[in-house]
C-alpha positions in Angstrom: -23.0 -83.6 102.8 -24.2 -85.4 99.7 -26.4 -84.5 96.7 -30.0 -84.5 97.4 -33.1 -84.7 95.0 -34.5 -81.0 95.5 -31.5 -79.3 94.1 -31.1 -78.4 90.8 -28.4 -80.6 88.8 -25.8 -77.8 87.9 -25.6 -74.1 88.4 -24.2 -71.9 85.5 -22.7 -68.3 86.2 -21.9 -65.9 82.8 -18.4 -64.8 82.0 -16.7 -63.2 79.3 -15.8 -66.4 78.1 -19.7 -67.4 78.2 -21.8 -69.1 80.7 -20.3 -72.0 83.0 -21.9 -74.6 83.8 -21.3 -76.1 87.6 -22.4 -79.6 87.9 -21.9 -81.9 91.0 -18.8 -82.3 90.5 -16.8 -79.2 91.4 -14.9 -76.6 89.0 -11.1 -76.3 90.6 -9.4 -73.1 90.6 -5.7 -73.1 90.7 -3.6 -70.3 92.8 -1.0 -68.1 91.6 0.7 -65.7 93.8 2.6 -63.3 92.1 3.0 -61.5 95.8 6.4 -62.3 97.9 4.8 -62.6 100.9 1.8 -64.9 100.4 0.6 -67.4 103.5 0.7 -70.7 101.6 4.0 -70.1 99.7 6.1 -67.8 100.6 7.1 -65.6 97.6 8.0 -69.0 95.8 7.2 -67.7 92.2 9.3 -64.5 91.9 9.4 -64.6 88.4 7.3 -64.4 85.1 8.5 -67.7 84.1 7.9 -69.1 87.3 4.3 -68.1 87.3 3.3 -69.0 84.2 5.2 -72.7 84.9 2.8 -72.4 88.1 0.2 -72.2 85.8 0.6 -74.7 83.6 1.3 -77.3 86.0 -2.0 -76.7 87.5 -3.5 -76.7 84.7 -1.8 -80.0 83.6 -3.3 -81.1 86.9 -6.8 -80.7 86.0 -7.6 -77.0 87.3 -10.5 -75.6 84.9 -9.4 -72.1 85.9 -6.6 -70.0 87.4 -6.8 -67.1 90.0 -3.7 -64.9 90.3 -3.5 -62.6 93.0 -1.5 -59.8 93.0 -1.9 -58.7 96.6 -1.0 -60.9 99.8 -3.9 -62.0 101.8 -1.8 -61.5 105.0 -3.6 -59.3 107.6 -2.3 -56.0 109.8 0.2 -55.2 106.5 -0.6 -51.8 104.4 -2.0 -52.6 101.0 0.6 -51.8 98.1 0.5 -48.9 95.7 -2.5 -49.6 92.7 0.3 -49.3 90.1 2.2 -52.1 91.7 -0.7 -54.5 91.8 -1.0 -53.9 88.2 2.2 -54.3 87.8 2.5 -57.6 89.3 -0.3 -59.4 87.7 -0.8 -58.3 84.2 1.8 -59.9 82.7 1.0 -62.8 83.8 -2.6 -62.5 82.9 -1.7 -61.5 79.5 0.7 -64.8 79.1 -2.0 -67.2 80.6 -4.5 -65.1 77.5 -2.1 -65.5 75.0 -0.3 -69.0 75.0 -3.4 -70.8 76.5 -7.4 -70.8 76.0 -7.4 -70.0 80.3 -10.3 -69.0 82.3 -8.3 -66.2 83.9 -10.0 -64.9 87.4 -7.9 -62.1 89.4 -8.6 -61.7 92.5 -8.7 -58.0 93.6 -11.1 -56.1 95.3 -9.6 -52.4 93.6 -11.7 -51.0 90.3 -8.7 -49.4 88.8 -7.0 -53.3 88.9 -10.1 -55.3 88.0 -10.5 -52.7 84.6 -6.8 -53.3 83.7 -7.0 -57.4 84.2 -10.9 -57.6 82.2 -8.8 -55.6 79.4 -6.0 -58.0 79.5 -8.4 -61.3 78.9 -9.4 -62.2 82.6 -12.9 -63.5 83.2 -13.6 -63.2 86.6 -12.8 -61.0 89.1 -12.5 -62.6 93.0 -13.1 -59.6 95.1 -12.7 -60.7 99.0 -13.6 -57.2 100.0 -17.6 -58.0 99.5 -17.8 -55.1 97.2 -16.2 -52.6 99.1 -15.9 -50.4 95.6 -19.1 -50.8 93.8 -17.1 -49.6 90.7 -16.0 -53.5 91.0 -19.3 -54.8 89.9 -19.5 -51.9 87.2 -16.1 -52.8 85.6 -17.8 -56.7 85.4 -21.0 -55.4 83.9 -19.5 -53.2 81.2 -17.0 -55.9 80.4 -19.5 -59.2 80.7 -17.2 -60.6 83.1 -18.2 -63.2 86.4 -18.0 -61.6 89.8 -17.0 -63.0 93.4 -18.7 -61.5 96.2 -16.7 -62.5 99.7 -18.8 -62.1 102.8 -16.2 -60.2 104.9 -16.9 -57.7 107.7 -13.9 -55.8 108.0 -12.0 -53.6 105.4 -8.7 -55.5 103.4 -6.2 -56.2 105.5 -7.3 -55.5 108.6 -8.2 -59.3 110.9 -11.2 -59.4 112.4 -11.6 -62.1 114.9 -13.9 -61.5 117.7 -16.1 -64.0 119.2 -19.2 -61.5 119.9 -18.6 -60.0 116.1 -21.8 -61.9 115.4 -25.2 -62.8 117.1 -25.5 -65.6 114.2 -22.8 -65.7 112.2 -24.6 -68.4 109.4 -27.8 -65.6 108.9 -25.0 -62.3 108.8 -22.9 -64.3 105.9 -26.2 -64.9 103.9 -27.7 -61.7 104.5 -25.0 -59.9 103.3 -24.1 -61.6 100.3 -27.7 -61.1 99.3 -27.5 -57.3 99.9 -24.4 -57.8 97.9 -25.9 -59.1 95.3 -28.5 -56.7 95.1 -25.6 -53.7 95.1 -23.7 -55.6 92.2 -27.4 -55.6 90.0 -27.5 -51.4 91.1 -24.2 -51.1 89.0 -25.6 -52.7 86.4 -24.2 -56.4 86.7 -27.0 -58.7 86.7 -27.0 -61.9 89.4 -26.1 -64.5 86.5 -22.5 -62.9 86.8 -22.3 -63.5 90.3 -20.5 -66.0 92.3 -21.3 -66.0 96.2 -17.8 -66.8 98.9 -19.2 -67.2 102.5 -15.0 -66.3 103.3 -13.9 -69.0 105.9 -11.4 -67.4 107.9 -12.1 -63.9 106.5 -13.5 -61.4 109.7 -14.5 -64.8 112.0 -12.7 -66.9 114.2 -12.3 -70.5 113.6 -15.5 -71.7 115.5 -17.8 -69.4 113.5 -15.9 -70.7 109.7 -16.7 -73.9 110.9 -19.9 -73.1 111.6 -20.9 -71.5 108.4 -19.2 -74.6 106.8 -21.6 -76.9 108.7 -24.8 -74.8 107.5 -23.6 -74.3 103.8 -26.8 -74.8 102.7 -27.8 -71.8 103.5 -25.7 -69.9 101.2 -26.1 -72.4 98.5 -30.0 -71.4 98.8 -29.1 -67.9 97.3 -29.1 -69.8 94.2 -25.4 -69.0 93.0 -22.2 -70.7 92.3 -20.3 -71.4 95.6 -16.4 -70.4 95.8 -15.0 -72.1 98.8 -11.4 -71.2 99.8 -10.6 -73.8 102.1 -6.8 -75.1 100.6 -4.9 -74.6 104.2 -6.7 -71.8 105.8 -5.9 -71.0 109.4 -9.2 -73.2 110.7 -7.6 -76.1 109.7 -3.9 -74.8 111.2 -6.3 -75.0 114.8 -7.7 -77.9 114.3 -4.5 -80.2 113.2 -1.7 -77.8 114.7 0.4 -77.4 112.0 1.5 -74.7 109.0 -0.2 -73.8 105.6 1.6 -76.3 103.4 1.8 -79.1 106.1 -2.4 -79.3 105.5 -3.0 -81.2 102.6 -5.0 -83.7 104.6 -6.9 -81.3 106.4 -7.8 -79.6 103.1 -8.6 -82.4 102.1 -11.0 -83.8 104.6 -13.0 -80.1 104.2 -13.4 -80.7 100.7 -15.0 -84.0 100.8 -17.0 -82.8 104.1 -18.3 -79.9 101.7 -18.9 -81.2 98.2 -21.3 -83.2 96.3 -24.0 -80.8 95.2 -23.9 -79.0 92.2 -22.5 -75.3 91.7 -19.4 -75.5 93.7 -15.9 -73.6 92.7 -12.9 -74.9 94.9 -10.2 -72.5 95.1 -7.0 -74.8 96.2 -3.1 -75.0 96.1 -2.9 -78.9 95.4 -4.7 -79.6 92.4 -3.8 -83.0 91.6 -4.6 -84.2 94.9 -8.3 -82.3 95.4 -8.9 -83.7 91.4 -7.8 -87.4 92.9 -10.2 -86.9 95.8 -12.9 -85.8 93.3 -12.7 -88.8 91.5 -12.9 -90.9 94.6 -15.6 -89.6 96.0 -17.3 -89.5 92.5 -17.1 -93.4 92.2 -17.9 -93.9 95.9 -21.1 -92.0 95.8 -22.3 -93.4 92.6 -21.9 -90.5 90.6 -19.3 -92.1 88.3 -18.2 -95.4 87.6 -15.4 -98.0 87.1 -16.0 -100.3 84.3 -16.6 -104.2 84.9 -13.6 -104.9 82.8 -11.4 -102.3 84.5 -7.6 -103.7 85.8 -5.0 -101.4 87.2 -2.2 -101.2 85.1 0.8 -103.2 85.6 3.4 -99.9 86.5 1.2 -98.3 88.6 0.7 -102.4 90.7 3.6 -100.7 92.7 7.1 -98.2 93.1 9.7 -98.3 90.8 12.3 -99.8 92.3 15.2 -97.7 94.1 18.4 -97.0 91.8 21.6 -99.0 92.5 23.8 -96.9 94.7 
């Protein structure tokens, strides 16, 4: 889907570090697990050090801002004690605050959690319960943070993937994020924090994220900035067959399918390669351009060679 004429050229949402501006092109938030059990990585980063090198890398790679999750996305597995949450991700929220200017968002969906990391210097706070806790939204507004509001039908945890779920799956995912919406301005946090997720993968089956992927428009009419998870989510694992970090080129594909109007937020694993993409697609579709003088540089013509044995 490309950029058309009646849209508005960027989208800004308000944050404690000030509005953000979402043009075309979109803003690329980096993961950090501190979990040892997430999907996409498997407990990888097990250390402070390890995280924060996470970060940085990412950052390195172009990301313009960093969500760190504390708590696995993995379904049908209890939720972990509040304290251990907290425990996992505000050192490395405090790190991120203090040896970089990062835009910090957390991704939690608990009020007790979302107070500690706004206190600590995050930004944002990525709640994928759709506002379960309505203290969520009050912790933002008292602390002039951004909020993301997930549509999601079932409670954290739990998977919800039933074919009948929905009569129309497109109209319950914009319905509810606008009642959402309208809950987050009851608790006193205006729309200009908000940031709308229609959730792919999150309480639908693969059919119905790829049909609220094909109708996007629909949420994008809400008039909020868009947060799209789609770096190797389980719709892509049934379309190509294969596992979370063997879908670079199906994440891939979705982001190019998806972007090119303004207001988006991708929320991916592989940077460097979404940025690259970006770029491409930039040039291709005449929204940047290479200059007539332009040549390719002679070390990147081709490989280095191999070493000697």
């Amino acid at each position: 889907m490309y950029w058309c004429g009646d849209v508005t050229s960027e989208i800004s949402v308000t944050t404690t570090a000030g509005p953000l501006a979402i043009g075309t092109t979109p803003l690329l938030m980096g993961v950090v697990n501190a979990t040892p059990n997430s999907f996409s990585d498997a407990g990888q980063l097990r250390t402070l050090a390890q995280r924060v090198a996470r970060a940085e890398t990412l950052l390195d790679a172009g990301a313009d801002l960093i969500d760190v999750g504390g708590q696995s996305g993995v379904t049908n597995e209890p939720e972990i004690p509040v304290a251990e949450e907290i425990g996992r991700v505000l050192p490395l929220v405090r790190a991120l605050a203090a040896e970089r200017d990062v835009l910090v968002s957390v991704d939690t969906y608990r009020p007790e959690v979302a107070r500690a990391v706004l206190d600590a210097g995050a930004a944002i706070v990525n709640d994928t319960s759709g506002l379960l806790y309505p203290d969520v939204a009050v912790a933002c507004a008292e602390a002039g943070a951004g909020l993301v509001v997930m549509h999601n039908r079932g409670r954290p945890k739990q998977r919800l993937t039933d074919p009948a779920l929905y009569d129309d799956v497109v109209e319950d995912v914009v319905s509810f994020l606008r009642e959402r919406i309208a809950v987050a301005g009851e608790h006193g946090l205006s729309p200009e924090h908000v940031i709308v997720d229609p959730g792919p993968d999150f309480a639908k089956t693969p059919a119905q994220t790829v049909q609220v992927l094909r109708r996007l428009d629909r949420v994008e009419a809400l008039g909020r900035p868009v947060l799209l998870a789609l770096s190797r989510k389980d719709f892509l694992g049934v379309i190509t067959g294969r596992r979370p970090r063997e879908r670079l080129a199906a994440t891939l594909a979705a982001v190019a399918a998806v972007t090119g109007r303004p207001g988006h937020i991708l929320r991916v694993h592989d940077v460097a390669e979404v940025r690259d993409l970006l770029r491409v697609l930039a040039v291709l579709r005449g929204d940047a351009e290479i200059a007539d003088d332009a040549e390719l540089a002679e070390h990147l013509r081709r490989e280095p060679p191999a070493p000697a044995p």
